[in-house]
LUMKOLTOR-100656 format. One record per residue (C-alpha): residue in three letters; x, z, y. Coordinates in steps of 0.1 Angstrom, whole numbers, plus 2048, in hexadecimal, padded with zeros to 3 digits. Layout:
! LUMKOLTOR-100656
+---------+-----+-----+-----+
| drenvex |   u |   w |   v |
+---------+-----+-----+-----+
|     ALA |   X |   Z |   Y |
...
+---------+-----+-----+-----+
This chain:
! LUMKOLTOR-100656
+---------+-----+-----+-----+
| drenvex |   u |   w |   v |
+---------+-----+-----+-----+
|     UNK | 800 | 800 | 800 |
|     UNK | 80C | 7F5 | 826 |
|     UNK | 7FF | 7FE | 848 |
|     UNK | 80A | 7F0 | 866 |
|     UNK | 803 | 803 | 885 |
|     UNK | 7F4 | 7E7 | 89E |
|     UNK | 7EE | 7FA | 8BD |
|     UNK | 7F6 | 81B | 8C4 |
|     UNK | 7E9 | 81F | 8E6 |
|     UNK | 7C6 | 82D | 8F9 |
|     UNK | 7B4 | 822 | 911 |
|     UNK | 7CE | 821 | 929 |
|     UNK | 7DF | 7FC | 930 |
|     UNK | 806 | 7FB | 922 |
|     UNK | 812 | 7D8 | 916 |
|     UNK | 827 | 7EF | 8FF |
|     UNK | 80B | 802 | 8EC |
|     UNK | 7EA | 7E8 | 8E5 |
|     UNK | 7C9 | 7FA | 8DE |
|     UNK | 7C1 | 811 | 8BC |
|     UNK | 7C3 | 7F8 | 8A1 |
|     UNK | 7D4 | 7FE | 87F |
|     UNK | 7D9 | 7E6 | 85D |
|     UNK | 7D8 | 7F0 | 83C |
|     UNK | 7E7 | 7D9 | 81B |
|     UNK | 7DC | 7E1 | 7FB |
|     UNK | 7D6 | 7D1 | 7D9 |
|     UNK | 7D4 | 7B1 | 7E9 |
|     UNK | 7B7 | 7B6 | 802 |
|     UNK | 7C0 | 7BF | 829 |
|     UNK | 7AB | 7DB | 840 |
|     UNK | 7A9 | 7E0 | 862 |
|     UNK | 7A4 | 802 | 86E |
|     UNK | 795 | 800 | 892 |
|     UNK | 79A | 7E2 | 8AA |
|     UNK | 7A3 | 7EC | 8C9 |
|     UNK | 7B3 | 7D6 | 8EA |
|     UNK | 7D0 | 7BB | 8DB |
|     UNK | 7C5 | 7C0 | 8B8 |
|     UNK | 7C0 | 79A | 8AF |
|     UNK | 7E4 | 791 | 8BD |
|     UNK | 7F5 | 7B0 | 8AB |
|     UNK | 7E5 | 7A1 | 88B |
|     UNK | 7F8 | 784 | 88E |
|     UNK | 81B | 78E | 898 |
|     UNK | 80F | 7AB | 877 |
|     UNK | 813 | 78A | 861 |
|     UNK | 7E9 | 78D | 85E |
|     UNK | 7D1 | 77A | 86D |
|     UNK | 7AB | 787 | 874 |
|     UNK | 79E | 76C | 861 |
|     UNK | 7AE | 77B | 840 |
|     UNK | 7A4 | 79D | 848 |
|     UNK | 78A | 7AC | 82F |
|     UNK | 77B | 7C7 | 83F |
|     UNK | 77B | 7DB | 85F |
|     UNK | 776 | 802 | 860 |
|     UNK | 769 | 80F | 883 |
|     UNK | 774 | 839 | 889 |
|     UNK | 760 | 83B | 8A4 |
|     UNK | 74A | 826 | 8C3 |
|     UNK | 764 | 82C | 8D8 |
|     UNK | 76A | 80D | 8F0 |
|     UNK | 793 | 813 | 8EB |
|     UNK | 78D | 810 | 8C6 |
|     UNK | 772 | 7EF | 8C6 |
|     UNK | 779 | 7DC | 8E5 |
|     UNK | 78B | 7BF | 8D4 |
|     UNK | 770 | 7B7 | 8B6 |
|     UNK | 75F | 799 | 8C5 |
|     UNK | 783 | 78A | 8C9 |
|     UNK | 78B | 791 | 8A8 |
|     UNK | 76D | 782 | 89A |
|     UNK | 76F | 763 | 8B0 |
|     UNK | 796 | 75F | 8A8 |
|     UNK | 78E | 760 | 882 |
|     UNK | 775 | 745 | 888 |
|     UNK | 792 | 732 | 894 |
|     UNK | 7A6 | 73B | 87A |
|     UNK | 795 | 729 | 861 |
|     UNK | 784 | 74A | 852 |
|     UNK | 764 | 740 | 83D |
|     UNK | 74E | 760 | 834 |
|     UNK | 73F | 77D | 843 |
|     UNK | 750 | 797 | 855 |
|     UNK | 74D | 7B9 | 846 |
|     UNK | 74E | 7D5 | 85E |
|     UNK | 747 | 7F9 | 854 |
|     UNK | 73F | 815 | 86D |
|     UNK | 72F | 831 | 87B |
|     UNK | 707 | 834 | 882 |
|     UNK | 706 | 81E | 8A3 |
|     UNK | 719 | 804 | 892 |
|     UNK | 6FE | 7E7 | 88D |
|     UNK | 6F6 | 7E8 | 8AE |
|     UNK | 717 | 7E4 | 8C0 |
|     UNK | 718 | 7C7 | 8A9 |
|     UNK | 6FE | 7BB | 8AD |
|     UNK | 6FA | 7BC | 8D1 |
|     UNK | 720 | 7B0 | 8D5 |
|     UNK | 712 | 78F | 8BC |
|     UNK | 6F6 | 78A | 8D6 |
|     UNK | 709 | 78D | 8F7 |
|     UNK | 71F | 76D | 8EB |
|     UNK | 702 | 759 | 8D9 |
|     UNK | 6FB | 741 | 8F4 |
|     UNK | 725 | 73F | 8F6 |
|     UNK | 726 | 73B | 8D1 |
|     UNK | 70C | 722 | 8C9 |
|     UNK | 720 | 70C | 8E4 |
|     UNK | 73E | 70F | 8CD |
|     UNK | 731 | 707 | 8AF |
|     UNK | 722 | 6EA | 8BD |
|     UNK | 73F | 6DE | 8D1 |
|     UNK | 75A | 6E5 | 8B8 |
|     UNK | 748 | 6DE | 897 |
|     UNK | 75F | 6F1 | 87E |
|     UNK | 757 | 6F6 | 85A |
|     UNK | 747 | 716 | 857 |
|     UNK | 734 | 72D | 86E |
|     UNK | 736 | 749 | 855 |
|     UNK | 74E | 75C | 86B |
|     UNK | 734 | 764 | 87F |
|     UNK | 71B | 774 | 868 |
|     UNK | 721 | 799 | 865 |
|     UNK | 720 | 7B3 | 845 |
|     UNK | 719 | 7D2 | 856 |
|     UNK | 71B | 7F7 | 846 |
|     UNK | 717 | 813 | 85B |
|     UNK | 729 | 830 | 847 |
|     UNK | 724 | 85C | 841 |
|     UNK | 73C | 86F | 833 |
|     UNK | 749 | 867 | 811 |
|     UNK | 759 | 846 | 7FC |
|     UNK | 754 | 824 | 812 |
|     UNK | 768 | 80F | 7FD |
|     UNK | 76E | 80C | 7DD |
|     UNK | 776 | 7E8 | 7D1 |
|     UNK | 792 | 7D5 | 7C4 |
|     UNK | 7A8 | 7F2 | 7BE |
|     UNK | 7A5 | 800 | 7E1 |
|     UNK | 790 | 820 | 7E8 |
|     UNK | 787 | 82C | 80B |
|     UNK | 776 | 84D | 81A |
|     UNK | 76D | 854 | 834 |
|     UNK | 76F | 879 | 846 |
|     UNK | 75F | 886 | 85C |
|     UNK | 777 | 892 | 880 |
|     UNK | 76E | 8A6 | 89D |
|     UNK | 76E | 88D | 8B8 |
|     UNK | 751 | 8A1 | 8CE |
|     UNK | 73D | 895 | 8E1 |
|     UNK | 73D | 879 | 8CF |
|     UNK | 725 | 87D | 8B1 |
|     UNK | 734 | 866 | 891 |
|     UNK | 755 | 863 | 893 |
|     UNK | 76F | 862 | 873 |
|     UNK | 78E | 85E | 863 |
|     UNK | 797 | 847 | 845 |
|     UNK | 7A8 | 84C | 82A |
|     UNK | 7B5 | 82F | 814 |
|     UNK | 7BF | 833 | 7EC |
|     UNK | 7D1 | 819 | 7D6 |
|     UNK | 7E8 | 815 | 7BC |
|     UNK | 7EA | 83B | 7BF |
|     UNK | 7F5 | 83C | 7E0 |
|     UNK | 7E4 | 851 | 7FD |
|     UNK | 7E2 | 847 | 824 |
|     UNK | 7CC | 856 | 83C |
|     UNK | 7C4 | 84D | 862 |
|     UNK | 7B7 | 869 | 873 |
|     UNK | 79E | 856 | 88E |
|     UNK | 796 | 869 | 8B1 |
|     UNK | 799 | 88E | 8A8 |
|     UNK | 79D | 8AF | 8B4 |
|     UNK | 7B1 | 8C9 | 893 |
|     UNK | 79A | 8C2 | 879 |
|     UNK | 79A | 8D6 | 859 |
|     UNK | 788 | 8B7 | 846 |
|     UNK | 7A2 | 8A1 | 84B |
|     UNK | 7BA | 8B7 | 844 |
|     UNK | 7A9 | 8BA | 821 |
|     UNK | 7A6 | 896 | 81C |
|     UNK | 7CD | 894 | 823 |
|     UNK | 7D7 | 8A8 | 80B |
|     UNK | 7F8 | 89A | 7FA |
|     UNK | 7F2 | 87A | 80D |
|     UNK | 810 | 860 | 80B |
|     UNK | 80B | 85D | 833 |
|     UNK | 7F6 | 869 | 84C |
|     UNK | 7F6 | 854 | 86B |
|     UNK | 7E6 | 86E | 88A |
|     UNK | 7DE | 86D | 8AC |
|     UNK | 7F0 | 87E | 8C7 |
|     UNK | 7E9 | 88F | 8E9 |
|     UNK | 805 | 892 | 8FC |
|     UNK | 7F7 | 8B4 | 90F |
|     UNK | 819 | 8B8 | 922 |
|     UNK | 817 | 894 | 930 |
|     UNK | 7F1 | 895 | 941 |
|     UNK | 7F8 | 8A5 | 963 |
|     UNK | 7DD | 8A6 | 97A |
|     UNK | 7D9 | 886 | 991 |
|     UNK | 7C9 | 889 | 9AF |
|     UNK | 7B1 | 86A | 9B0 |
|     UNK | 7B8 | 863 | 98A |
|     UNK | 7AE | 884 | 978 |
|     UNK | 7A9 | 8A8 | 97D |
|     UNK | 7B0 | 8C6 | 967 |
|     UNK | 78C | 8C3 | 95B |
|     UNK | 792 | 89D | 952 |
|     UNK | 7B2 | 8A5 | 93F |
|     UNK | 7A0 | 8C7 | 92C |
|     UNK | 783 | 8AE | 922 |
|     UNK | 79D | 893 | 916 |
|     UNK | 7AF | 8B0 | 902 |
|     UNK | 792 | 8BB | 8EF |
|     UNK | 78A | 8A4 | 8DB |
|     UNK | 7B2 | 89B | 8D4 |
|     UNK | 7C9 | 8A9 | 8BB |
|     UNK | 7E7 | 8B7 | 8D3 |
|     UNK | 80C | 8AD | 8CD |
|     UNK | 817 | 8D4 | 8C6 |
|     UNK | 7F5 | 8D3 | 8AC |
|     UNK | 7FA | 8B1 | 89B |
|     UNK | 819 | 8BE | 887 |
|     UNK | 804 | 8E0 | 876 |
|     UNK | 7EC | 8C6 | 86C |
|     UNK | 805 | 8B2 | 85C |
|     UNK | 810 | 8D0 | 84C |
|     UNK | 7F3 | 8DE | 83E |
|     UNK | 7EC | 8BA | 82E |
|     UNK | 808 | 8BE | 81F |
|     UNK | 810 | 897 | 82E |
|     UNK | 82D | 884 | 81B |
|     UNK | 830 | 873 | 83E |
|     UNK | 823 | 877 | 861 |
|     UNK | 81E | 85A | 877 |
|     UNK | 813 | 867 | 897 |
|     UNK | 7FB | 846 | 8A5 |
|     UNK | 7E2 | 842 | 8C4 |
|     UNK | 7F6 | 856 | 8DF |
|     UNK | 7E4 | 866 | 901 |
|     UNK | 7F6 | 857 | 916 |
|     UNK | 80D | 83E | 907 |
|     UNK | 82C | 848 | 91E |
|     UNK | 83E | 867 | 914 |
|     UNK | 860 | 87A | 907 |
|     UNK | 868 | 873 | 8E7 |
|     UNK | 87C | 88D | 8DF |
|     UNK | 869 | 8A4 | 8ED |
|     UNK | 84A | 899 | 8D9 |
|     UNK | 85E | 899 | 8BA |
|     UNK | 86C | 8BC | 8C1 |
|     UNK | 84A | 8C8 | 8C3 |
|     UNK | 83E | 8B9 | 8A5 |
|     UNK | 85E | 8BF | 88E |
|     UNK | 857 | 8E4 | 89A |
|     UNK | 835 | 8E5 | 880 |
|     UNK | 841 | 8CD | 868 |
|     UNK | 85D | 8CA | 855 |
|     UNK | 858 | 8A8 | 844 |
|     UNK | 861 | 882 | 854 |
|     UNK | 851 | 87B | 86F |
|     UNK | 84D | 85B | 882 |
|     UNK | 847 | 853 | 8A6 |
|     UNK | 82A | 834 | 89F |
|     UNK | 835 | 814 | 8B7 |
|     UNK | 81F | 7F2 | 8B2 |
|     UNK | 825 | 7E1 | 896 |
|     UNK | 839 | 7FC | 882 |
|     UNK | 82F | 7FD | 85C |
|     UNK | 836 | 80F | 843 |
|     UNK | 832 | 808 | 81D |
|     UNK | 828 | 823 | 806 |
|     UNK | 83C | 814 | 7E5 |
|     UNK | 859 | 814 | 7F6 |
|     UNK | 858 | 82B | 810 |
|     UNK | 869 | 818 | 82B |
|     UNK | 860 | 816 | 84C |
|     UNK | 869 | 7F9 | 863 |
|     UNK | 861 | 7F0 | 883 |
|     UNK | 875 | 7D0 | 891 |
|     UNK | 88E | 7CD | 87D |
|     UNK | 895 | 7F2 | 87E |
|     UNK | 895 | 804 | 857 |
|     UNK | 891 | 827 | 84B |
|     UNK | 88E | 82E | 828 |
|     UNK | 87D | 84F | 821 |
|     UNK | 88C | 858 | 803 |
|     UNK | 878 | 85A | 7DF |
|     UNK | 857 | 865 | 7E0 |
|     UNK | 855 | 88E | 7D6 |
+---------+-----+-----+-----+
């Protein structure tokens, strides 16, 4: 099993760090995990293109996390792709798809006209809005879903992916959450979010204190991320999704190292790592773990 971190960023514009958006490899089949701002060009320079992808898993309705989907289903059109688009999410699901469908019909129906390519199948959509429990379980691939705290927002969840006995799990939006920490357990990698709490002064004109305490809530912050890691008793930490995407790396990785004592990696776009192997890259840069415990 491979993932391949995509974007790493928030809301916030960077060039550096695209929106939330993750890839997962397994068995043969390919899963996006969110699609947030950049995703359909990350794809591309991940060696994958949208057309091929065989399912999406939306965390949460968060704009950061979805803003990208109609570009990703009008790219795979023009990729050549031929059959439904599956996308699995949480109750409020069908209608963001939907509604994003029907905002571009008149658009769409222009294209297909126009450009006359072999298959409008890309455009018909297989959606499954998703609770708590087993999502996925085909071709040799399982995936559950957990519930987070990600409050106020109601549905909101992590994944976690199984094949070939190998364990990764993507913790979505989420404040310390004792769920996912039991999903984790023993997992191969656990790819987290990150608040940075010591890098979101008050701006006058930007945000307050009140802004940055509501921002922090429903976060895991950078001196928590580590316990959690710990408690899951991660092989691997991959610290993903970072509020905000400019900060001191060796400071975060202090703070972190500080809880847990295993490897732990500083997520950039487009770093993977591959469970059978245990190497993570990231262009042309190599780190082999070691043997799996």
């Amino acid at each position: 099993m491979e993932l391949v971190l995509l974007g790493t960023g928030c809301p916030q514009c960077d060039p550096d760090r695209r929106g939330p958006s993750n890839l997962v490899r397994a068995r043969g089949l390919s899963f996006l995990v969110d699609c947030g701002s950049g995703v359909t060009q990350r794809l591309v320079e991940a060696g994958t293109k949208g057309a091929e992808l065989d399912a999406l898993f939306l965390t949460h309705l968060h704009t950061d996390h979805l803003v990208d989907f109609y570009q990703l289903v009008i790219s795979g059109w023009h990729q050549g792709r031929a059959r439904p688009v599956r996308v699995f999410g949480p109750p409020g699901t069908r209608a963001f798809v939907e509604g994003t469908m029907a905002l571009w019909a008149a658009e769409r129906a222009q294209r297909i006209a126009h450009e006359r390519r072999a298959s409008t199948a890309a455009f018909d959509m297989d959606v499954t809005e998703i609770a708590p429990g087993t999502v996925w379980d085909a071709g040799g691939v399982r995936v559950t879903a957990v519930a987070v705290a990600h409050q106020p927002v109601r549905h909101a969840f992590g994944f976690v992916f199984e094949a070939d006995g190998y364990k990764v799990v993507f913790s979505g939006d989420t404040a310390y959450s004792k769920a996912l920490i039991a999903a984790a357990q023993g997992c191969d990698a656990l790819v987290h979010e990150c608040f940075l709490h010591t890098e979101m002064p008050v701006v006058p004109g930007v945000r307050t204190a009140e802004t940055v305490a509501a921002v922090a809530s429903y976060h895991t912050p950078s001196d928590q991320v580590g316990r959690v890691a710990r408690e899951a008793e991660a092989r691997v930490l991959i610290l993903n999704h970072f509020v905000p995407t400019r900060f001191d790396r060796h400071l975060l990785m202090d703070e972190v190292s500080g809880h847990f004592a295993g490897p732990v990696a500083i997520g950039e776009d487009l770093m993977r790592y591959d469970c059978a192997d245990r190497r993570l890259t990231h262009r042309g840069f190599v780190v082999n773990l070691g043997r799996r415990a």
